[in-house]
TORLUM-896950 format. One record per residue (C-alpha): chain; x, z, y; residue number from 1; residue in three letters. Coordinates in nm, 2 decimals. Layout:
N
> A/X/Z/Y/NUM/ALA
...
END
This chain:
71
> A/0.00/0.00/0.00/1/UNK
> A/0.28/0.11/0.20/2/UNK
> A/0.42/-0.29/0.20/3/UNK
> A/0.11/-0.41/0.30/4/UNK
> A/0.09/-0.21/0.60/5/UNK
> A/0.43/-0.29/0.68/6/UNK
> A/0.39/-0.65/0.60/7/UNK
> A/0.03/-0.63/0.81/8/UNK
> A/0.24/-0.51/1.13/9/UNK
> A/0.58/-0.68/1.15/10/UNK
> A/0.34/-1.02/1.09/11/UNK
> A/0.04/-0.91/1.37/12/UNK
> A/0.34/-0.78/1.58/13/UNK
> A/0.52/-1.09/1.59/14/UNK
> A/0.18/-1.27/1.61/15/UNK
> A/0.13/-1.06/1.93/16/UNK
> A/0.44/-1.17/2.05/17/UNK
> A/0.45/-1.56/2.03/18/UNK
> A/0.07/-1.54/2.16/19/UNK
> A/0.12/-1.32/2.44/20/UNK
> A/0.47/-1.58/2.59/21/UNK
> A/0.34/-1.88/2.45/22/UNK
> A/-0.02/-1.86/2.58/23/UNK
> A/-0.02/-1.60/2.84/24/UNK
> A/0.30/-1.56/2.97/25/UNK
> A/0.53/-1.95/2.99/26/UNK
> A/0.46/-2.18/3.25/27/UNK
> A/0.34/-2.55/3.16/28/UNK
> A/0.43/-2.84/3.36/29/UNK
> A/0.70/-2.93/3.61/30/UNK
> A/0.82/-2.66/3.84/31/UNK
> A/0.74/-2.71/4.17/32/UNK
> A/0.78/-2.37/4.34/33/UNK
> A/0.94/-2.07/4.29/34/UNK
> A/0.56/-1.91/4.21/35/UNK
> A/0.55/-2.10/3.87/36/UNK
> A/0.83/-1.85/3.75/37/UNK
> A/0.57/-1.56/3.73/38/UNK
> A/0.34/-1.55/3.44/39/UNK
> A/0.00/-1.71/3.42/40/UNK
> A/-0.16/-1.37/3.32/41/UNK
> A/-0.03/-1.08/3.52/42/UNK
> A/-0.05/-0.81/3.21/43/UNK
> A/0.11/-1.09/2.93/44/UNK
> A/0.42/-0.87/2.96/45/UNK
> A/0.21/-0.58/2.83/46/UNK
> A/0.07/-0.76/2.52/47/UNK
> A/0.45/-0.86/2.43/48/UNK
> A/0.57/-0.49/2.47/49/UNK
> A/0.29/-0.42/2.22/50/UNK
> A/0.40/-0.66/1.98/51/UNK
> A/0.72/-0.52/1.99/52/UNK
> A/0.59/-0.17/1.96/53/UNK
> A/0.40/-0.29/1.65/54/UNK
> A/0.68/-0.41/1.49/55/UNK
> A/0.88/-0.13/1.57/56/UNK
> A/0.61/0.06/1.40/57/UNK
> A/0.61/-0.07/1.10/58/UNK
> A/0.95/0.09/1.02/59/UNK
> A/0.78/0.42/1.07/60/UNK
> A/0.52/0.35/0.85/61/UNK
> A/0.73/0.26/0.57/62/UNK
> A/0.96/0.53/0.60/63/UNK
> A/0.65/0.82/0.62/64/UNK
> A/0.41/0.63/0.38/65/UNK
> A/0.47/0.75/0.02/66/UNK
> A/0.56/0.51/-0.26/67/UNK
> A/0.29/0.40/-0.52/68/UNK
> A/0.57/0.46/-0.78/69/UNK
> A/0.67/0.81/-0.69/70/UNK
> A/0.33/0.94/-0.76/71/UNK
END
């Protein structure tokens, strides 16, 4: 069970992550002031520090979880 979970949050983490750059956060099209460096969503930052947090996360949950074996 333990894998699963850990499996579940280093994949929704990184999930998080590509979504939140990709979609929310990189600019599209040719630059054509120095306001097309911010992102397109003001809190896409946010959602990447929680997919980072998730995957960070998942280390814990491994390492507290028991093992299915050891019962």
């Amino acid at each position: 069970m333990r894998r699963v979970l850990t499996l579940g949050l280093v994949v929704g983490g990184f999930v998080v992550q590509a979504v939140s750059y990709l979609l929310l956060a990189a600019p599209l099209g040719i630059p054509t002031s120095e306001a097309f460096s911010n992102p397109r969503v003001p809190f896409a930052a946010a959602f990447f520090v929680l997919g980072v947090v998730m995957v960070f996360t998942a280390a814990l949950v491994y390492e507290l979880l028991p093992d299915e074996r050891s019962r």
